[in-house]
C-alpha positions as a Markdown table, in Angstrom:
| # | Residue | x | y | z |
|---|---|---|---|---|
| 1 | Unk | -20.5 | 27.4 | 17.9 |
| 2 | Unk | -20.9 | 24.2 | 15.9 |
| 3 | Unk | -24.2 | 22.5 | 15.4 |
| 4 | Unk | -25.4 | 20.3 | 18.0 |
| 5 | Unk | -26.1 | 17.5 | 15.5 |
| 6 | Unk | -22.2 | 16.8 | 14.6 |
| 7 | Unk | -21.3 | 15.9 | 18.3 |
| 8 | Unk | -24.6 | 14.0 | 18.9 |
| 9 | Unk | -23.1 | 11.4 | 16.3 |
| 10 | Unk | -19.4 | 11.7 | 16.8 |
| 11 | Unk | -19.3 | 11.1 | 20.4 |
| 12 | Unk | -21.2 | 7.8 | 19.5 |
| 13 | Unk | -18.6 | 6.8 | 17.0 |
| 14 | Unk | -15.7 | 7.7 | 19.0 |
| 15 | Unk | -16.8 | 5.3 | 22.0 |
| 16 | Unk | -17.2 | 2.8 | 19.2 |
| 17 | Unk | -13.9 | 3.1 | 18.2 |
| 18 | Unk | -12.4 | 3.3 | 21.4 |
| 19 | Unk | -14.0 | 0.1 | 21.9 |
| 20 | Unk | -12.9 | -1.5 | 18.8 |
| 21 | Unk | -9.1 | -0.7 | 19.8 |
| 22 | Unk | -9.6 | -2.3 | 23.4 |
| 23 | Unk | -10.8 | -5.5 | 20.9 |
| 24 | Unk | -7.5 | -5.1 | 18.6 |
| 25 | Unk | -5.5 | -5.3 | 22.2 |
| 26 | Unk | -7.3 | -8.0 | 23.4 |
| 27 | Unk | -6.3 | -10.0 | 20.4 |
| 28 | Unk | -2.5 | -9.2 | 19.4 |
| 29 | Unk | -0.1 | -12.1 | 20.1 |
| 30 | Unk | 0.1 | -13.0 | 23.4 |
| 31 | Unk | -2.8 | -11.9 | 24.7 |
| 32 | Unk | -6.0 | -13.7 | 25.8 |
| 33 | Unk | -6.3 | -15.3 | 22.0 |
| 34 | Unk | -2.9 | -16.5 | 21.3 |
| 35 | Unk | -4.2 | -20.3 | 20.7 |
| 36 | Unk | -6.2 | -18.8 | 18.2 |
| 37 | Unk | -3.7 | -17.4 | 16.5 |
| 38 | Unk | -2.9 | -20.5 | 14.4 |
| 39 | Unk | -2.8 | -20.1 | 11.0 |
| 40 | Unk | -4.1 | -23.8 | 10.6 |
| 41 | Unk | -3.7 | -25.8 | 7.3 |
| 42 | Unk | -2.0 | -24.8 | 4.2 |
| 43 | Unk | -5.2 | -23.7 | 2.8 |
| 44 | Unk | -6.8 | -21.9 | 5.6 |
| 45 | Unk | -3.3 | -19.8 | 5.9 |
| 46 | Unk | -3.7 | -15.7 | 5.5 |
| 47 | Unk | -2.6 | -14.8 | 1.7 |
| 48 | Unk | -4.5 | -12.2 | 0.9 |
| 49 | Unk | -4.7 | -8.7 | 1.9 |
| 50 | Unk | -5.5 | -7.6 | 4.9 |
| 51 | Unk | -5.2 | -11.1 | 6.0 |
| 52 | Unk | -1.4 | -10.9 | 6.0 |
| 53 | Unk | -0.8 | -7.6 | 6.7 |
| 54 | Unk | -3.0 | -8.3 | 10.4 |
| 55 | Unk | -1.1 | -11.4 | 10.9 |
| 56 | Unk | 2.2 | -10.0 | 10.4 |
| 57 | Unk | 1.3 | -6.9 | 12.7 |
| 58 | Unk | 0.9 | -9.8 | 15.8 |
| 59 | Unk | -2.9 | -9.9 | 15.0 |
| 60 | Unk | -5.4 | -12.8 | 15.1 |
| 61 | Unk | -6.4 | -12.3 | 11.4 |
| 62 | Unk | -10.3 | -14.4 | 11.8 |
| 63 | Unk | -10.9 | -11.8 | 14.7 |
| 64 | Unk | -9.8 | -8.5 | 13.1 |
| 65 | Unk | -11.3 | -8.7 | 10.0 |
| 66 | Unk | -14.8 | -7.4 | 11.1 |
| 67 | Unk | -12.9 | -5.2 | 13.4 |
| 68 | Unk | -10.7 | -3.8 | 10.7 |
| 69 | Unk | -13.4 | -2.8 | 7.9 |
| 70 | Unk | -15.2 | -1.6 | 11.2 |
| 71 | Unk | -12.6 | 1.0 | 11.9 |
| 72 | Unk | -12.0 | 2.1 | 8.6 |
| 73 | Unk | -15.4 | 2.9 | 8.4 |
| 74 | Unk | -15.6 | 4.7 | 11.4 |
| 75 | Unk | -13.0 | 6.8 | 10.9 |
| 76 | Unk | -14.2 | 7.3 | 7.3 |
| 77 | Unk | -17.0 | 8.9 | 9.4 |
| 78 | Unk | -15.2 | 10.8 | 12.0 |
| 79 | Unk | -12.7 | 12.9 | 10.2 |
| 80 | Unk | -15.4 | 14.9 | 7.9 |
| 81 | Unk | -16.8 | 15.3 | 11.4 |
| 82 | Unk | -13.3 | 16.3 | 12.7 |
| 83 | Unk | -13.6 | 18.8 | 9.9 |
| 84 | Unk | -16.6 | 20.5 | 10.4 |
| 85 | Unk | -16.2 | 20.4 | 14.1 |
| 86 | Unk | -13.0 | 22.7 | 13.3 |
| 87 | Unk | -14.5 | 25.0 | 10.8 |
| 88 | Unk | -17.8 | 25.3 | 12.9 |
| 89 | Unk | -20.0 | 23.6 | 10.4 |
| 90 | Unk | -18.9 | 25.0 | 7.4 |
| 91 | Unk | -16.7 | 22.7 | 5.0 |
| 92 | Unk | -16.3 | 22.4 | 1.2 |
| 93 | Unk | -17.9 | 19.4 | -0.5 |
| 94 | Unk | -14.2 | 18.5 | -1.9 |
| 95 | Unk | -12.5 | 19.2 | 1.8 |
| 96 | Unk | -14.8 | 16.6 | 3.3 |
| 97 | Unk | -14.3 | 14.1 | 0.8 |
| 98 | Unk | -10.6 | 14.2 | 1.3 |
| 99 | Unk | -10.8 | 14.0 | 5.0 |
| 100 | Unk | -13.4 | 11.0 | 4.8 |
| 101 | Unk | -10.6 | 9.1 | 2.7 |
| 102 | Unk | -8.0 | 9.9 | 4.9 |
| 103 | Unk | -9.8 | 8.6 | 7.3 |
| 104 | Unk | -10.6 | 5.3 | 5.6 |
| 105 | Unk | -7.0 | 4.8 | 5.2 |
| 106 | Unk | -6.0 | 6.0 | 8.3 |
| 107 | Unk | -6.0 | 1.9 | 9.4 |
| 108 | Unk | -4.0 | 0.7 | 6.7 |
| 109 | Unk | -1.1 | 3.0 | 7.4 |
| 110 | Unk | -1.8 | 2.2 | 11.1 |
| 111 | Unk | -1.3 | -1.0 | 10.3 |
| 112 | Unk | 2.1 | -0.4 | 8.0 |
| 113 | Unk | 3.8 | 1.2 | 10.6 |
| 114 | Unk | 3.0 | -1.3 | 13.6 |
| 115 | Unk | 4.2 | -4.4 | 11.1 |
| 116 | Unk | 7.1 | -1.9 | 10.4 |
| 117 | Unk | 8.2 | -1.6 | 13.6 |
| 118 | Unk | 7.1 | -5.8 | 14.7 |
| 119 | Unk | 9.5 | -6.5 | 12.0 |
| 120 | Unk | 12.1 | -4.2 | 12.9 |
| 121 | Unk | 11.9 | -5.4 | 16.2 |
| 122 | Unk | 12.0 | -9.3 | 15.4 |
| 123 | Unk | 15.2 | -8.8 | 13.0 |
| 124 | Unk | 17.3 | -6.2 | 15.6 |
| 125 | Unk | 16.8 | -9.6 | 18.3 |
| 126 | Unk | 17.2 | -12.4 | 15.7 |
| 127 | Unk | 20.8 | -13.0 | 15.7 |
| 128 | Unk | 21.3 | -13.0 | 19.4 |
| 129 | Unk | 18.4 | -15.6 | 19.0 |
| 130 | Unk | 20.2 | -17.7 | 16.8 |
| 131 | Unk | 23.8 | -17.5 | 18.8 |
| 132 | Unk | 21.4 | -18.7 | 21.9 |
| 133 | Unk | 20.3 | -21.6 | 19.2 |
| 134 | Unk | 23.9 | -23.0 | 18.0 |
| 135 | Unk | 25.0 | -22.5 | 21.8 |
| 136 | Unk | 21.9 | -25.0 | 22.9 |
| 137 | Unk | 22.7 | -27.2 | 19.6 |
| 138 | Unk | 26.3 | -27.7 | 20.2 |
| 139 | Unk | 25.5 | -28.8 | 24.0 |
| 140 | Unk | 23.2 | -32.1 | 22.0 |
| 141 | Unk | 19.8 | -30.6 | 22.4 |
| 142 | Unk | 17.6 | -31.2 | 19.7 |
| 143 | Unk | 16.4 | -28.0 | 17.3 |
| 144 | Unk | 13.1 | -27.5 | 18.2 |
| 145 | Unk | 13.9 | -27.8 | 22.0 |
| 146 | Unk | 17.1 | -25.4 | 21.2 |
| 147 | Unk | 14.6 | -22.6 | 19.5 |
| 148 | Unk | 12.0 | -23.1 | 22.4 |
| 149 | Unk | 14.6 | -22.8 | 25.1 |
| 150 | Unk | 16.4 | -20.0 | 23.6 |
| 151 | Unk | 12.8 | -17.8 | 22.7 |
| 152 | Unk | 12.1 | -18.6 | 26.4 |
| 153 | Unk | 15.2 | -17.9 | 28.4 |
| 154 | Unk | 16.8 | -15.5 | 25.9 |
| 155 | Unk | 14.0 | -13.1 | 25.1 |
| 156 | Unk | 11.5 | -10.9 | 27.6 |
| 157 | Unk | 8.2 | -12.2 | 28.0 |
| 158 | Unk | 5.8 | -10.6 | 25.3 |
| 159 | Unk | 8.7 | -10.0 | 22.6 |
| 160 | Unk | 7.0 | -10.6 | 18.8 |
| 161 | Unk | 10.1 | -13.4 | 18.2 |
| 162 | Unk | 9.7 | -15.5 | 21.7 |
| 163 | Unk | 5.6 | -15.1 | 20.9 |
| 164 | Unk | 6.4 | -16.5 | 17.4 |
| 165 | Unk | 8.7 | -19.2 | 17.9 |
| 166 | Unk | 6.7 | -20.2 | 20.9 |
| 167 | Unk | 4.1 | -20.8 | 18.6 |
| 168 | Unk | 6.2 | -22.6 | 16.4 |
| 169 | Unk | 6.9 | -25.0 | 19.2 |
| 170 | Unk | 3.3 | -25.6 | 19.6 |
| 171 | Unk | 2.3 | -26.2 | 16.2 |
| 172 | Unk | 5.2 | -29.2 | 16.1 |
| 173 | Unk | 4.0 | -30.5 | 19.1 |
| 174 | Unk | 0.4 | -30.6 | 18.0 |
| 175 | Unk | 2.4 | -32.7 | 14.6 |
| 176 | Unk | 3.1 | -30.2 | 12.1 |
| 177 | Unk | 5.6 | -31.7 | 10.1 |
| 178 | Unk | 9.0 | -29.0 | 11.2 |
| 179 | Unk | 10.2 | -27.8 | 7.7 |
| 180 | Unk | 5.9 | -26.7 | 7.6 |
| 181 | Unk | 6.3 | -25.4 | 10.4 |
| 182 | Unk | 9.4 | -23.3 | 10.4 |
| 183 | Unk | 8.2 | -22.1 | 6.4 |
| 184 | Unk | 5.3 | -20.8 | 8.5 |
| 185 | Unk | 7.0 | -18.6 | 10.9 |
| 186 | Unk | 8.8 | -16.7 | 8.3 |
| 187 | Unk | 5.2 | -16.2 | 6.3 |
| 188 | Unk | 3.1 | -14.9 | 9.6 |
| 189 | Unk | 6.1 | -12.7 | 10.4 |
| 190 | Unk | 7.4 | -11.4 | 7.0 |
| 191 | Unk | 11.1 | -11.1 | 8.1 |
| 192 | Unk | 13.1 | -11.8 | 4.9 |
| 193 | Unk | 16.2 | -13.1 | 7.8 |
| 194 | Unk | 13.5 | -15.6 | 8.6 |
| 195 | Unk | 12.8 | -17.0 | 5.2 |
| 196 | Unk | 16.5 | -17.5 | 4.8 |
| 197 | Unk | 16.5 | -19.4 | 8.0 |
| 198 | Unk | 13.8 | -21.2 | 6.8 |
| 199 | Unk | 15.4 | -22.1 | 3.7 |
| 200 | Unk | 18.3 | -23.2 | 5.5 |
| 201 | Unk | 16.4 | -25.4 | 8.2 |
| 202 | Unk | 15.0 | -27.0 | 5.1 |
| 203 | Unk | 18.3 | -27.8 | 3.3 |
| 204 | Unk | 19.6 | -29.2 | 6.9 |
| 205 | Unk | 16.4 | -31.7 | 7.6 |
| 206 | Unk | 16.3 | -32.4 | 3.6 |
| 207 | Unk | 19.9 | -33.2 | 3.6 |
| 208 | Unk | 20.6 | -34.9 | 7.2 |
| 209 | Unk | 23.6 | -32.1 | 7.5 |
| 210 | Unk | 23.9 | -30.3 | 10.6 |
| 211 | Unk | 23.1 | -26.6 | 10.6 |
| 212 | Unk | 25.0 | -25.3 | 13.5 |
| 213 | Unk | 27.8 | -24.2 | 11.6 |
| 214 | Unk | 25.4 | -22.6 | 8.8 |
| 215 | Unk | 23.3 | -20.7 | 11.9 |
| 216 | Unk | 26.5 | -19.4 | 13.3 |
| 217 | Unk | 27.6 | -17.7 | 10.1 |
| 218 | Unk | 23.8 | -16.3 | 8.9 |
| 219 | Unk | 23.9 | -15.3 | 12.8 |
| 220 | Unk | 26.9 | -13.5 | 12.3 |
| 221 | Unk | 25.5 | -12.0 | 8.7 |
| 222 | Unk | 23.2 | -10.1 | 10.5 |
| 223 | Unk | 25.2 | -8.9 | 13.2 |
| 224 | Unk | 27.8 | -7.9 | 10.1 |
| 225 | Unk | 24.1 | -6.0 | 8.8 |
| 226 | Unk | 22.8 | -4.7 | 12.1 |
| 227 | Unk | 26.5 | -2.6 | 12.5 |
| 228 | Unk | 25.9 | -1.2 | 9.0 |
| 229 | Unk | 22.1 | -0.6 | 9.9 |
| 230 | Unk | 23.8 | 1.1 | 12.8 |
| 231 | Unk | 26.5 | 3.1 | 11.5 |
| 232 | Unk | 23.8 | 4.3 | 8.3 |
| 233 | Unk | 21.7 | 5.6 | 10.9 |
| 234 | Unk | 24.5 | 7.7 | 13.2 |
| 235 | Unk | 25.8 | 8.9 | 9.7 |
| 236 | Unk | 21.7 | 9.8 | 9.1 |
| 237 | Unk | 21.2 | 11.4 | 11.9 |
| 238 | Unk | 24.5 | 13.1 | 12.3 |
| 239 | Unk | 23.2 | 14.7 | 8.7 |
| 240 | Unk | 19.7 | 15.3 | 10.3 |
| 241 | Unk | 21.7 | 17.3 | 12.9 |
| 242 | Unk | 23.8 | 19.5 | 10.6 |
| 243 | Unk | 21.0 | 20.9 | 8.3 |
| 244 | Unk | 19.7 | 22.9 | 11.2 |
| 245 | Unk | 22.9 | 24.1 | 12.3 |
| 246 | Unk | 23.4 | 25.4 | 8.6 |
| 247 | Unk | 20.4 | 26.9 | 8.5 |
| 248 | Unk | 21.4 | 29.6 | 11.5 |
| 249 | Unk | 25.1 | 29.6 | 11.3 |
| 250 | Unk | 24.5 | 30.8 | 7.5 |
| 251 | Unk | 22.2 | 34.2 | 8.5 |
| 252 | Unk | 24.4 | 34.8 | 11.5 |
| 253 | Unk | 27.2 | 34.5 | 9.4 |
| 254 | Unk | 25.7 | 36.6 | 7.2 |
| 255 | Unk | 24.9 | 39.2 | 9.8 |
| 256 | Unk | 28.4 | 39.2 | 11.5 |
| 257 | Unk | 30.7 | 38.7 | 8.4 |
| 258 | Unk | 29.4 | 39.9 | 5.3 |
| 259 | Unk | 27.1 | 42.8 | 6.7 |
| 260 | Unk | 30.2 | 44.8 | 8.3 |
| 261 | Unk | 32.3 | 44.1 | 5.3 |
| 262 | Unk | 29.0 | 45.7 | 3.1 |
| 263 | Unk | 28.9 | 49.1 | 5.0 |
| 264 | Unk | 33.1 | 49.4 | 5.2 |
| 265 | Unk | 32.7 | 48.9 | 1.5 |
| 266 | Unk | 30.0 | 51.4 | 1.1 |
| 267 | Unk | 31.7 | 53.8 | 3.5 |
| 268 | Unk | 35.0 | 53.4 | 1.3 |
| 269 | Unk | 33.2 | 54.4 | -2.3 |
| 270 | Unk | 31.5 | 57.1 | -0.8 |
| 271 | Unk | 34.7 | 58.4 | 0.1 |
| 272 | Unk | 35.8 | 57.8 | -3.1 |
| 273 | Unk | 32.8 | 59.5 | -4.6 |
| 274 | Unk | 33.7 | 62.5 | -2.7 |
| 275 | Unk | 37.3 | 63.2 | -3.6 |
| 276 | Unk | 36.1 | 63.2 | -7.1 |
């Protein structure tokens, strides 16, 4: 039985983290904190790290930063206690010291993965996006109406791109100059397709050209991209499915072919051996 002391101050800690993930909800994009979710003047904009790994996970950087050194301390805390739960109080000096930095970097790789999959999830619905844009552009309505309409009407409430791009529409209506303003939706959301089509929203409003002919072909770019995304993966997991096939067709062949063929061969020299 483990000693009464480790649960008396884990249980406390796990509550507090509980607690601390209800606040990281509370605070994602589109929740209750969205309008704080402004990454204000150039020099109040997250550069630094965590700063912009939070933001580009949907995350009100200024709110998560307590929360985030918060967690990785309690889980810094919690896994040696994890460990010594298991091992009924008895745990090398070395084993706990690698479980307590697992632990502490247990957030940062909870992180990675959620910004992963936000940005995975922006790019796989950011050409349809920009088809929806040219459609709205062709029919005369002006760009920032044409992204606002299109995040709106052509994505489901609470997708990371309508969240984003609604934000964008705020930030121009509050008088952020537009080529700002779409520069900072591709650095809160990291999406290399989004820097591109900052880049070429820039060139347009620098230039006086119109884009809708240069958004239809980079929205056709990363359809071209999303098929090979697509096809890489069925040939990936096609792969994936084939290694454990081999790995039981080869013994049953094995048992069925070469086994049989063993004994006739060792029937046949011991035959051999007994004529001579």
């Amino acid at each position: 039985m483990s000693d009464w002391w480790i649960d008396l101050i884990a249980l406390p800690l796990l509550l507090l983290f509980v607690l601390l993930l209800f606040l990281v909800e509370t605070s994602r994009l589109g929740g209750p904190q969205t309008s704080a979710l402004d990454p204000g003047p150039p020099q109040r904009r997250p550069r630094i790290y965590p700063a912009n790994l939070i933001r580009q996970c949907g995350l009100n950087p200024e709110a998560q930063q307590l929360i985030y050194w918060l967690s990785k301390l309690l889980l810094g805390m919690l896994a040696p206690l994890l460990l010594l739960e298991l091992l009924l109080g008895q745990a090398p000096g070395w084993g706990l010291a690698i479980s307590a930095a697992l632990g502490f970097s247990a957030t940062d790789l909870w992180l990675l993965a959620r910004r992963r999959r936000r940005r995975a999830e922006i790019g796989s619905s950011l050409s349809f996006l920009i088809s929806l844009i040219v459609v709205y552009l062709r029919s005369g309505m002006p760009l920032t109406h044409a992204f606002r309409q299109a995040a709106s009407h052509g994505l489901p409430a609470g997708h990371p791109l309508a969240d984003e791009v609604a934000l964008l529409g705020r930030e121009i209506e509050a008088g952020r100059d537009r080529d700002e303003a779409f520069t900072l939706l591709a650095e809160r959301t990291g999406v290399e397709a989004l820097r591109r089509l900052a880049a070429i929203i820039h060139v347009g409003l620098t230039a006086g050209a119109p884009i809708t002919d240069t958004l239809q072909a980079q929205a056709d770019l990363l359809k071209t991209r999303q098929l090979q995304l697509v096809t890489e993966q069925i040939q990936r997991r096609s792969m994936e499915a084939m290694l454990p096939m081999l790995l039981i067709c080869f013994p049953v062949f094995l048992v069925l072919v070469l086994f049989p063929a063993v004994i006739q061969l060792s029937d046949v020299l011991n035959m051999i051996g007994d004529l001579f």
